[in-house]
VOROGU-201347 format. One line per 3 residues: for each residue x, y, z of N, C-alpha, C. Coordinates in steps of 0.05 Angstrom, whole numbers, m for minus. Example, Ala and Ser with C-alpha at 12.3 -4.5 7.8 and 13.67 -1.06 7.14 Angstrom:
264/m114/156/246/m90/156/264/m66/156 | 257/m45/142/273/m21/143/258/1/157
//
This chain:
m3192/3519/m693/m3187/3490/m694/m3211/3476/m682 | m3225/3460/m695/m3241/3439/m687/m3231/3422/m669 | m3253/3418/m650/m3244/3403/m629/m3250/3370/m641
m3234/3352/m624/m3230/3326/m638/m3241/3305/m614 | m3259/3314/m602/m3274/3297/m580/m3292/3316/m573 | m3314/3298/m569/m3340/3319/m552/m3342/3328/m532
m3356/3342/m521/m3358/3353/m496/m3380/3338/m476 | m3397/3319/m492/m3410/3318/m469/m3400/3298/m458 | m3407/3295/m426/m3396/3274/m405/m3407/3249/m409
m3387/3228/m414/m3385/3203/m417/m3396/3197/m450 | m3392/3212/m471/m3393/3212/m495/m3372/3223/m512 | m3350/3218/m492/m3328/3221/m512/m3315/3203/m530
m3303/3197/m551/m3299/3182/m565/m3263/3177/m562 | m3257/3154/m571/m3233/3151/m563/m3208/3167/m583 | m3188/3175/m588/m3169/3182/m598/m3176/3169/m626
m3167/3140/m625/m3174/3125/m660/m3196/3134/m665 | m3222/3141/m659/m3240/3139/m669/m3248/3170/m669 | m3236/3196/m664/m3234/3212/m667/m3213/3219/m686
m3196/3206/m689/m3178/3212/m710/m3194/3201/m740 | m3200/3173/m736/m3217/3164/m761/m3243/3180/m770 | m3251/3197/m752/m3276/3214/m768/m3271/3229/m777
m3249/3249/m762/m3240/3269/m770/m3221/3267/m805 | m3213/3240/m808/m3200/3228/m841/m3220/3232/m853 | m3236/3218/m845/m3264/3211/m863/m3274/3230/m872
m3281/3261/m855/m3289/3277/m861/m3274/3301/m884 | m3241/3292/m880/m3231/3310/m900/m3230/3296/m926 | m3230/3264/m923/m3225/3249/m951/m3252/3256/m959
m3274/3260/m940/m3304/3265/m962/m3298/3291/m972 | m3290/3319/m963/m3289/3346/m974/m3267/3336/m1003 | m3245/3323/m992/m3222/3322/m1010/m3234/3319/m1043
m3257/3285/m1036/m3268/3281/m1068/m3284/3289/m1077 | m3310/3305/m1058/m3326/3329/m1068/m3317/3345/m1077 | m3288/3360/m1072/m3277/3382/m1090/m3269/3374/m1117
m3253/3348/m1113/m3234/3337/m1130/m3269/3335/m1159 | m3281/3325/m1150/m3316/3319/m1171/m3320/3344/m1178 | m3314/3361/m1157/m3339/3396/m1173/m3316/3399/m1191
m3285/3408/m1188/m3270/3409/m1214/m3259/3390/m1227 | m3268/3365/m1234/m3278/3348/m1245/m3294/3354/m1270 | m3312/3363/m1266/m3342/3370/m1281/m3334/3396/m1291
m3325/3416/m1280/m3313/3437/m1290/m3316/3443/m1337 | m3291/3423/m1334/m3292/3426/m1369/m3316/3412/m1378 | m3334/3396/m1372/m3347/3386/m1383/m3379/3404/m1382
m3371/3426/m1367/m3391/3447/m1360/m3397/3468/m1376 | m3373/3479/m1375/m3353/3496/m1389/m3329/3491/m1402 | m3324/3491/m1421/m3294/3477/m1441/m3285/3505/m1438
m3285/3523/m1419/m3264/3546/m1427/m3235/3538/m1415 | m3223/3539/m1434/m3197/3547/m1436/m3185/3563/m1414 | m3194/3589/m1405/m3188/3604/m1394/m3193/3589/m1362
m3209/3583/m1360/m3216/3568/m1325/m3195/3547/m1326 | m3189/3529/m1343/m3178/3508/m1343/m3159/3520/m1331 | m3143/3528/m1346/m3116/3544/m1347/m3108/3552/m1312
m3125/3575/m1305/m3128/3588/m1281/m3130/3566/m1254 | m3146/3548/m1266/m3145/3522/m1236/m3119/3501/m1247 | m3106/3497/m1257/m3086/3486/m1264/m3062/3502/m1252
m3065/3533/m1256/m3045/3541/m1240/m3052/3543/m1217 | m3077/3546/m1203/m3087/3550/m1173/m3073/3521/m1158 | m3077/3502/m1175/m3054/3479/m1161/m3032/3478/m1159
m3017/3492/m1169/m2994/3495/m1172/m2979/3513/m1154 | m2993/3533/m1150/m2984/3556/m1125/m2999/3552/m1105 | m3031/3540/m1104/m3033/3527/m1081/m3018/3513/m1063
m3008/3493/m1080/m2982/3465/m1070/m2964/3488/m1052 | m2963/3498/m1064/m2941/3513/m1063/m2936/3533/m1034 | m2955/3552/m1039/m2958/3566/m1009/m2972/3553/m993
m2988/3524/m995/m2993/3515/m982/m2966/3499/m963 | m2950/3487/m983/m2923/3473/m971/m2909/3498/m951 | m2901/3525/m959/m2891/3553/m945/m2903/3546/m916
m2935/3548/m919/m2948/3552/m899/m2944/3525/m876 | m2923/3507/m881/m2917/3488/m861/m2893/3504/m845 | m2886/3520/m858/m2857/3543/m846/m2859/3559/m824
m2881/3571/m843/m2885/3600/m825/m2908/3591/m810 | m2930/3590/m813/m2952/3586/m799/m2950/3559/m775 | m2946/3543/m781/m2938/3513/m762/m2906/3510/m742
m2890/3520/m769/m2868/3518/m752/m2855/3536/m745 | m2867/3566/m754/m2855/3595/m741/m2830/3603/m751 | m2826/3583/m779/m2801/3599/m794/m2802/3607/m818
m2799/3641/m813/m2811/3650/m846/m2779/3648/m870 | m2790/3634/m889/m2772/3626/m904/m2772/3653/m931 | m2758/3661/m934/m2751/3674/m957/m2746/3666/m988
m2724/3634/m981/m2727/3618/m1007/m2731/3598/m1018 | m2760/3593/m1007/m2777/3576/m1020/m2782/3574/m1039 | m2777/3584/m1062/m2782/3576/m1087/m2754/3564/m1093
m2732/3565/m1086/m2717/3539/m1093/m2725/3515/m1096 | m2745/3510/m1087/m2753/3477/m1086/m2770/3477/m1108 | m2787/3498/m1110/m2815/3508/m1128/m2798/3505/m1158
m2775/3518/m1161/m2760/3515/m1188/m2746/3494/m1195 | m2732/3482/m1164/m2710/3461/m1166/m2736/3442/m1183 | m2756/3426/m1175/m2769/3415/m1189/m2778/3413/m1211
m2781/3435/m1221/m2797/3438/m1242/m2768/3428/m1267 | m2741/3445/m1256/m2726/3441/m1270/m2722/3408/m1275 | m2713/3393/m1250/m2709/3370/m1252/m2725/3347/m1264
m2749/3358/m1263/m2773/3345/m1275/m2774/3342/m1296 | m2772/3369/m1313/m2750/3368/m1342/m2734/3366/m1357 | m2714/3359/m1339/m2690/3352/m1339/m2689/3323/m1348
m2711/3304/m1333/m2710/3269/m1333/m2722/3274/m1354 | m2745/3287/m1358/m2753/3284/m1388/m2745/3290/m1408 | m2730/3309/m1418/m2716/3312/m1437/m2692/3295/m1433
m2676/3298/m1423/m2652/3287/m1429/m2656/3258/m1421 | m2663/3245/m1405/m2657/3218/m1394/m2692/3204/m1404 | m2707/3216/m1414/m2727/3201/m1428/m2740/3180/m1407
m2744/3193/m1379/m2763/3170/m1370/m2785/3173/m1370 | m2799/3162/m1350/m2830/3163/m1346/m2843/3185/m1331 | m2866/3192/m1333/m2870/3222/m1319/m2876/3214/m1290
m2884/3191/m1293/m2882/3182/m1254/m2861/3182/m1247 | m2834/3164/m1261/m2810/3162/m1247/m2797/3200/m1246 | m2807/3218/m1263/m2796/3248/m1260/m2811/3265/m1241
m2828/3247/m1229/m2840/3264/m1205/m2819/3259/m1183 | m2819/3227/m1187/m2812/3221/m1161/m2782/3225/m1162 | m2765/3239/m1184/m2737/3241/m1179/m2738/3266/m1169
m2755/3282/m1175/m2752/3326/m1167/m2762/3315/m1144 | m2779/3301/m1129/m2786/3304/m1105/m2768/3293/m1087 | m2750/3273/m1091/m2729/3257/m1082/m2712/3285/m1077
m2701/3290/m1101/m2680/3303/m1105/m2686/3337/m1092 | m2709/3346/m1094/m2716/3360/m1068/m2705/3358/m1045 | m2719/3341/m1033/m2721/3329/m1003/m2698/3331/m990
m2672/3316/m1012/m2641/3311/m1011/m2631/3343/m1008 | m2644/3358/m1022/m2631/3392/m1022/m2644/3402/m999 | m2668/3395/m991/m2673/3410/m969/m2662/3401/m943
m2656/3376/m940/m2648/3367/m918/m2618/3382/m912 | m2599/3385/m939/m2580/3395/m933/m2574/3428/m928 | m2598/3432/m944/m2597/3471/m935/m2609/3477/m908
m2634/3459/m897/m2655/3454/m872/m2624/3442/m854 | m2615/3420/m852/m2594/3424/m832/m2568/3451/m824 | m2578/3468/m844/m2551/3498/m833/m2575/3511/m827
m2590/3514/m839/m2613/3540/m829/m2631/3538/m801 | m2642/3513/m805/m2654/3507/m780/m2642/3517/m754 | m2610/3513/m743/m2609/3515/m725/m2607/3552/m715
m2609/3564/m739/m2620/3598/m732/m2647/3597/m722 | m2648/3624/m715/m2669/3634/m715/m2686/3657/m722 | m2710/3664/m729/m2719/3687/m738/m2711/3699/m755
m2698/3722/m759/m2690/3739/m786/m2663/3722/m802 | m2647/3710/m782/m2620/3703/m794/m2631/3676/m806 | m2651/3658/m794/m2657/3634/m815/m2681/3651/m833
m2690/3674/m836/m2701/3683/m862/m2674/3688/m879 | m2652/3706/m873/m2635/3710/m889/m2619/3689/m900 | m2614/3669/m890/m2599/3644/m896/m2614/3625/m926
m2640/3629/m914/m2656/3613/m940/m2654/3632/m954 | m2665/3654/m962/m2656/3675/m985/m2625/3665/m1001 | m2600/3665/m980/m2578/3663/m992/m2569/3639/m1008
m2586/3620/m997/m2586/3592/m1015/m2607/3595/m1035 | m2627/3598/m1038/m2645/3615/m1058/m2634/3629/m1086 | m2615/3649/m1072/m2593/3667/m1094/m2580/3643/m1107
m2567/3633/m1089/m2548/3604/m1105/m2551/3589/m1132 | m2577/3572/m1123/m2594/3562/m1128/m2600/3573/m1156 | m2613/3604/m1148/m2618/3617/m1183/m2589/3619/m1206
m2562/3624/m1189/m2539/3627/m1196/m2534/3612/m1217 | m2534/3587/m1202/m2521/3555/m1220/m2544/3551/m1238 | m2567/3561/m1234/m2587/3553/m1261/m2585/3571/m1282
m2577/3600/m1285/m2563/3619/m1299/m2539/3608/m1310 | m2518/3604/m1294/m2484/3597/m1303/m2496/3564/m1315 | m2511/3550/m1313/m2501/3522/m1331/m2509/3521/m1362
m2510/3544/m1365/m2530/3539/m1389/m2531/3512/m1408 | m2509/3491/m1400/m2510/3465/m1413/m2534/3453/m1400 | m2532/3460/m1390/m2560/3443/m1368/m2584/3453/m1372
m2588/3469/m1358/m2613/3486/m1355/m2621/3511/m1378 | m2606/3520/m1398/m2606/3534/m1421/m2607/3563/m1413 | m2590/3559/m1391/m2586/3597/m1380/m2613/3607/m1368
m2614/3633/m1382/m2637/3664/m1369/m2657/3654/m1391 | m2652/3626/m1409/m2674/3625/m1439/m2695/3604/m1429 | m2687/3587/m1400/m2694/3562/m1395/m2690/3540/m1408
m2712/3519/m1396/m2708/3488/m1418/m2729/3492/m1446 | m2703/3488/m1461/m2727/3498/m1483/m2734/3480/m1499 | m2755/3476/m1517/m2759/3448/m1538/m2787/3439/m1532
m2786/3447/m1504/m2819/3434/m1494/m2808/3404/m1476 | m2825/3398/m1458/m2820/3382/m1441/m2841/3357/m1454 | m2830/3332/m1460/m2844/3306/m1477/m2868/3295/m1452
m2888/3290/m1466/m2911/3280/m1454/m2922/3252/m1452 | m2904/3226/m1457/m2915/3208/m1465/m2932/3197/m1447 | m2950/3183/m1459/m2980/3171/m1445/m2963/3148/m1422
m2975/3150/m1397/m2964/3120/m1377/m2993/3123/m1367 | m3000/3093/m1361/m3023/3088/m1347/m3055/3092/m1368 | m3052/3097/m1392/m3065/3108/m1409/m3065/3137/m1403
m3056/3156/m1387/m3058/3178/m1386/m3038/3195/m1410 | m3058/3209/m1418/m3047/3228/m1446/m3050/3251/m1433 | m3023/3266/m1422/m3025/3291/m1412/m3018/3308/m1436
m3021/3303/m1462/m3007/3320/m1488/m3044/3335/m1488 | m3063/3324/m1474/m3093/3331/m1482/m3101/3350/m1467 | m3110/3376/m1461/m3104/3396/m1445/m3127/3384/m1422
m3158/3374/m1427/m3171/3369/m1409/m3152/3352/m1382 | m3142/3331/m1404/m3129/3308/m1380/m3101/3325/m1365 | m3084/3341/m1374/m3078/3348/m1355/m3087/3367/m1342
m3113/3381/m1339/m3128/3395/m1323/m3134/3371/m1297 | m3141/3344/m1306/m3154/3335/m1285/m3137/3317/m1269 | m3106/3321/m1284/m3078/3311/m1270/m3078/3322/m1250
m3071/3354/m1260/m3065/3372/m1245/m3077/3379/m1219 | m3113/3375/m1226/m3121/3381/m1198/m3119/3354/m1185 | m3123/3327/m1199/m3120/3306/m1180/m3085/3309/m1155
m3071/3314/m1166/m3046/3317/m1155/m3051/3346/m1142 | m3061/3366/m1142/m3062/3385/m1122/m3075/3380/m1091 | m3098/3365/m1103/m3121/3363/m1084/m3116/3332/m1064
m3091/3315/m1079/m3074/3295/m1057/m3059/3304/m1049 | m3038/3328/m1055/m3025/3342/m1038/m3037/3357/m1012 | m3053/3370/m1024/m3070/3387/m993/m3082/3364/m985
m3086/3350/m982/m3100/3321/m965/m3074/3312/m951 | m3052/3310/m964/m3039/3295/m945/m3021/3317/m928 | m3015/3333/m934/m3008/3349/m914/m3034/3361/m897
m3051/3357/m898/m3070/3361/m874/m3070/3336/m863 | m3062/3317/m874/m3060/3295/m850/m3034/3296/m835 | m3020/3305/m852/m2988/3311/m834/m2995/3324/m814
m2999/3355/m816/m3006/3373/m801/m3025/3366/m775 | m3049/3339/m782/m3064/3343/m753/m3046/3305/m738 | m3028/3307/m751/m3029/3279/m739/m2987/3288/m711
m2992/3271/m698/m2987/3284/m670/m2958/3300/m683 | m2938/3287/m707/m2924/3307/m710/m2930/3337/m716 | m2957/3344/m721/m2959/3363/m728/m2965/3385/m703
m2967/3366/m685/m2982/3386/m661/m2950/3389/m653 | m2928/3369/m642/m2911/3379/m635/m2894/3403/m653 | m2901/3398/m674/m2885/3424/m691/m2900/3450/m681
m2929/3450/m676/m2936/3477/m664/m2924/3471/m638 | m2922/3460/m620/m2915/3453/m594/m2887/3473/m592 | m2865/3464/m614/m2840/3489/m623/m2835/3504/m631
m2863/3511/m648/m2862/3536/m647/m2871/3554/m628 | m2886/3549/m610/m2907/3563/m592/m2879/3568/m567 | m2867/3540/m560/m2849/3544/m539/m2840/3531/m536
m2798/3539/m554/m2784/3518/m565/m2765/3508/m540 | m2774/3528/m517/m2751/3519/m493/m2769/3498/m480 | m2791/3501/m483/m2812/3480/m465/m2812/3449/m480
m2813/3460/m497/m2805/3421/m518/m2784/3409/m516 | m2765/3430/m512/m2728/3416/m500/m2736/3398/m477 | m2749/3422/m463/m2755/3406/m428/m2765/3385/m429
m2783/3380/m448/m2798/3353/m451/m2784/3337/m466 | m2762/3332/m472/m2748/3318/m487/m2750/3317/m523 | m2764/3336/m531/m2768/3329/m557/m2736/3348/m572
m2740/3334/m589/m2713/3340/m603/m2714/3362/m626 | m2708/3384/m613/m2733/3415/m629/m2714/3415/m660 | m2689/3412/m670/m2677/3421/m686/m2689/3395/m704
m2695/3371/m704/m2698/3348/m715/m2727/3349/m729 | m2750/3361/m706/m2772/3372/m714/m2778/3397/m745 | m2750/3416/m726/m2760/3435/m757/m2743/3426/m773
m2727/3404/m780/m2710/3395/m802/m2725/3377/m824 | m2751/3366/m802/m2763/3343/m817/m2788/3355/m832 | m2800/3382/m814/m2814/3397/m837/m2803/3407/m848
m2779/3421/m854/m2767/3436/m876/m2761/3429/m894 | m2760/3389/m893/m2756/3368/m913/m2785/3365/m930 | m2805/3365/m909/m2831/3364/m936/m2837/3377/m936
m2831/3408/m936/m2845/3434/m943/m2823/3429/m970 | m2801/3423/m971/m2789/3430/m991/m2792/3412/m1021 | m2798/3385/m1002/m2817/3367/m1018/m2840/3365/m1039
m2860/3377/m1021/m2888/3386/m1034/m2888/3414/m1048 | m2864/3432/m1037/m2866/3456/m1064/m2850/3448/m1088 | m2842/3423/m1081/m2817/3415/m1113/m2845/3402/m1132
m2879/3392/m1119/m2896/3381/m1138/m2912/3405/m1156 | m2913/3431/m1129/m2915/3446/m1146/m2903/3462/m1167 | m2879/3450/m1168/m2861/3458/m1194/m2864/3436/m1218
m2871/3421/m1211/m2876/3402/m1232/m2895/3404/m1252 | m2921/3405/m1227/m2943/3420/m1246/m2943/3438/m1263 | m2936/3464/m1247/m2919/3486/m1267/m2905/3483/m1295
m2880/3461/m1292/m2870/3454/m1314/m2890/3437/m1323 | m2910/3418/m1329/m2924/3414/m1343/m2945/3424/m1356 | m2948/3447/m1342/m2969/3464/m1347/m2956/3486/m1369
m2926/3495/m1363/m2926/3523/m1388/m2899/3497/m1405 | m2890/3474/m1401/m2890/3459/m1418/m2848/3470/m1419 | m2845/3472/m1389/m2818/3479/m1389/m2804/3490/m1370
m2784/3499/m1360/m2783/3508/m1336/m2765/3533/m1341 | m2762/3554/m1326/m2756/3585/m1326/m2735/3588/m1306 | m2718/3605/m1302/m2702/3616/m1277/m2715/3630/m1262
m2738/3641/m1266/m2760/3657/m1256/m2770/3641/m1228 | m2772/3617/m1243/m2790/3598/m1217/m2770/3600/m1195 | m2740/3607/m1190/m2732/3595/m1162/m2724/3636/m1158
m2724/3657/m1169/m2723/3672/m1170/m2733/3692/m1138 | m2723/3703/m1122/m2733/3712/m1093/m2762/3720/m1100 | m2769/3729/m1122/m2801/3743/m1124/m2819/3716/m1122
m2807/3701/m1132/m2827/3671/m1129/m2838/3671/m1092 | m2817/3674/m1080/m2819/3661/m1050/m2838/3691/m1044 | m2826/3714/m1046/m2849/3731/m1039/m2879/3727/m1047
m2881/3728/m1070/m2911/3715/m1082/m2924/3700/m1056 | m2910/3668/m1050/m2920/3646/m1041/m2924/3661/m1006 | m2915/3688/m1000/m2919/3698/m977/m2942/3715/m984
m2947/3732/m1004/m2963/3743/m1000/m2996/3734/m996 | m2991/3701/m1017/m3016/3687/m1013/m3025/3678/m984 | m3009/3668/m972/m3008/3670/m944/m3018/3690/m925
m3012/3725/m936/m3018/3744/m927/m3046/3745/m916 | m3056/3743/m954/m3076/3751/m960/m3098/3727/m954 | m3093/3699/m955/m3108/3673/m947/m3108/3673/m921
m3090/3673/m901/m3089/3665/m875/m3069/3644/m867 | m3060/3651/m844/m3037/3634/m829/m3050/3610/m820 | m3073/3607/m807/m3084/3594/m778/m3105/3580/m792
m3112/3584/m819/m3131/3558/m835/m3117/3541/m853 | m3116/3525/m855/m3106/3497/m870/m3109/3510/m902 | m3133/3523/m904/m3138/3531/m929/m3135/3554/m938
m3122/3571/m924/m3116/3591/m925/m3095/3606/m953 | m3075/3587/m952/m3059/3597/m969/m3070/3584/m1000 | m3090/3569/m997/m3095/3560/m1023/m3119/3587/m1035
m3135/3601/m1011/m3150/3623/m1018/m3130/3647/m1030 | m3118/3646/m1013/m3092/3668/m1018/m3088/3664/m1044 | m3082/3636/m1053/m3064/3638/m1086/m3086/3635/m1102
m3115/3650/m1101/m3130/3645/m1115/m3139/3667/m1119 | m3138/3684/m1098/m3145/3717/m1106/m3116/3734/m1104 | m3100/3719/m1110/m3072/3733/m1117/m3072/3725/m1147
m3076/3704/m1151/m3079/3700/m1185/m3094/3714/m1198 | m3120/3722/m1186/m3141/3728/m1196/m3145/3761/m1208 | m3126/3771/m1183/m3119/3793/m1183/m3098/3811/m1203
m3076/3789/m1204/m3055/3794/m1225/m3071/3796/m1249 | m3086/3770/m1255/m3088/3770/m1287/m3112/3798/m1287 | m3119/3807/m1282/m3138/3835/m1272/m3130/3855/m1280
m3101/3855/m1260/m3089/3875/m1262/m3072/3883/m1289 | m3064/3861/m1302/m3053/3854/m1322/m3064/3864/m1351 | m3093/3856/m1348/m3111/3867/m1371/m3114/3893/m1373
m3109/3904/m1342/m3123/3933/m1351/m3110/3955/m1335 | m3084/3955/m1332/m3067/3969/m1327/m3034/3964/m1335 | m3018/3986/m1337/m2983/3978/m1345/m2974/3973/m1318
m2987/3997/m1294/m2975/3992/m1271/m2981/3973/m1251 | m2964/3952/m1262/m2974/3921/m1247/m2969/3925/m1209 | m2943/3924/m1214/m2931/3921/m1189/m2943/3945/m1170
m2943/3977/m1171/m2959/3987/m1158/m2994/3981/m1146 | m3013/3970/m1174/m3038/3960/m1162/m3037/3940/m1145 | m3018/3916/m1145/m3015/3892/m1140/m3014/3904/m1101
m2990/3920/m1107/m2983/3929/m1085/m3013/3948/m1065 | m3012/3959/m1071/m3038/3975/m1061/m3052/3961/m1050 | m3072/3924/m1072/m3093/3910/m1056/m3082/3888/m1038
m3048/3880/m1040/m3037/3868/m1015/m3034/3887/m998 | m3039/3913/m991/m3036/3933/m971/m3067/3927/m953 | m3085/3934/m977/m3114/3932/m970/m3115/3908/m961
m3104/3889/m955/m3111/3855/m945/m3095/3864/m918 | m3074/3869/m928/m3062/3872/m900/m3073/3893/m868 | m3077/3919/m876/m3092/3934/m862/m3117/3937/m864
m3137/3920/m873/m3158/3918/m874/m3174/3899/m852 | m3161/3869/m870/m3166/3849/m851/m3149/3846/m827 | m3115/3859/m823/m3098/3854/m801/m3100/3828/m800
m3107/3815/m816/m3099/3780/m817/m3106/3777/m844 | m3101/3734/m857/m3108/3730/m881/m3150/3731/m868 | m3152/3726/m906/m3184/3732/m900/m3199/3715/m885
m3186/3690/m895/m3198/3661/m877/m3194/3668/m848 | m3176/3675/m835/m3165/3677/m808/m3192/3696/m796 | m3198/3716/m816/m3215/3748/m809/m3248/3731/m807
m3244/3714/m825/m3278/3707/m826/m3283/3669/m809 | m3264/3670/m800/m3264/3637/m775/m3267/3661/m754 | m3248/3685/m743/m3259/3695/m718/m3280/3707/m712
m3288/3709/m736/m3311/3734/m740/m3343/3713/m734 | m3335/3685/m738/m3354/3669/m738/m3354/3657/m712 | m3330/3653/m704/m3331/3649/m666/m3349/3672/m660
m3339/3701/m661/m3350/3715/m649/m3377/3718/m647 | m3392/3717/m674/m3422/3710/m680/m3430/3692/m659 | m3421/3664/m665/m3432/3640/m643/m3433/3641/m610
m3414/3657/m611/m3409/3676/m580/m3435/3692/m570 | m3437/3710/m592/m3457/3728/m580/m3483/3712/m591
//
């Protein structure tokens, strides 16, 4: 963690003005990234990259949102892709059936998120450790249940089927595959911006503050169950955008997406990216993608290779890779 004031004596800067550089400096990375894939198709019109960073936002969002759980707030969630699916479904849902606008269908899966997490986040929260892992799993199961049994709704184990309607708002024509490449990353790359501002801004310290030591934050008056209720609300939030994407991206939504293998996935990117970097889980879901489609081309036995090079991340590095190569760079600067 970068320190947020200087060291030298009588050149420290105040809190505002340590907080304002520290904005400044991620809103400059934020639109330098947001410009290099930008330029991307206009570089290269492959298809195949498009595709691949369109989903890198998508499971970025995604284990990036997880990684407000486990890594910040010290609760490993099992069913996190309820929100990852709940969205995507609901997203398709306003659009097909109720014919609105694709802004107003963001903002109903993310609403309507928020509303589901708050009510599954108020029973789970007040566990701890394995039994609030098992608890999210069991709402997870649910969750996949009722999207199976309605098939009026959600079209069963077949999904939403027909294709999800694209009409132009704002002049934006997401029916054009470039423009929603540059939806997709614009909305990825405001997601990871604003949860890095969540994360360094003081609620974020007290959420590590509870996780690190939840009897010491009682003592200090902070209200520890309220804390992890209010991240479990926008973790569940920001993985319902990465369901949206998703559903705009394969043009529909699956039972797959809220499915327990979903939430494993969004851990292993985590694994393999790192707990303790902001960017961690977005590395993670980029050489977890990268790897699948790899593995995919040139072997039947998926799940065994897959398995093997999450082994190799795991006892290799004994952390994600970001985590292996930030200590490895202290250590350098050390010696």
């Amino acid at each position: 963690m970068s320190k947020a004031v200087s060291d030298t004596p009588g050149q420290r800067p105040g809190p505002a003005a340590a907080g304002g550089a520290g904005l400044g400096r991620e809103l400059t990375c934020a639109l330098i990234g947001l410009a290099i894939l930008a330029a991307i198709p206009l570089l290269s019109p492959s298809r195949l990259v498009m595709d691949f960073v369109i989903r890198l936002a998508a499971f970025g969002v995604f284990a990036t949102s997880l990684n407000i759980l486990i890594g910040y707030g010290g609760m490993v969630s099992f069913g996190h892709s309820m929100f990852f699916g709940a969205g995507a479904y609901v997203f398709g849902l306003l659009m097909q059936k109720a014919g609105t606008s694709i802004p107003v269908a963001i903002l109903g899966a993310v609403v309507f998120c928020a509303a589901m997490a708050l009510v599954v986040g108020a029973i789970c929260v007040r566990l701890k450790e394995i039994y609030f892992a098992f608890l999210t799993l069991a709402f997870q199961m649910l969750t996949y249940s009722v999207i199976l049994s309605w098939m009026s709704m959600t079209g069963g184990d077949q999904g939403l089927m027909g294709g999800i309607p694209r009409p132009v708002f704002l002049g934006i024509d997401l029916a054009r595959v470039e423009v929603l490449y540059w939806f997709a990353c614009a909305m990825g790359i405001g997601c990871l911006l604003l949860m890095r501002m969540i994360l360094q801004s003081p609620f974020g310290y007290t959420l590590r503050m509870v996780r690190d030591n939840a009897d010491r934050a009682r003592f200090l008056g902070i209200d520890v169950w309220r804390v992890k209720l209010q991240a479990f609300i926008l973790a569940g939030a920001f993985a319902s955008i990465g369901g949206v994407i998703m559903a705009l991206f394969v043009s529909g939504a699956y039972p797959e997406f809220s499915y327990w293998t979903m939430s494993g996935e969004a851990v292993f990117m985590i694994m393999m990216g790192g707990l303790h970097v902001f960017i961690g889980p977005l590395v993670g879901a980029g050489l977890l993608l990268m790897f699948n489609d790899v593995v995919t081309r040139t072997t039947e036995l998926h799940g065994i290779a897959l398995g093997i090079i999450v082994l190799i991340f795991a006892l290799g590095f004994k952390r994600g890779i970001t985590d292996f190569v930030v200590q490895r760079w202290r250590q350098l600067r050390k010696a």
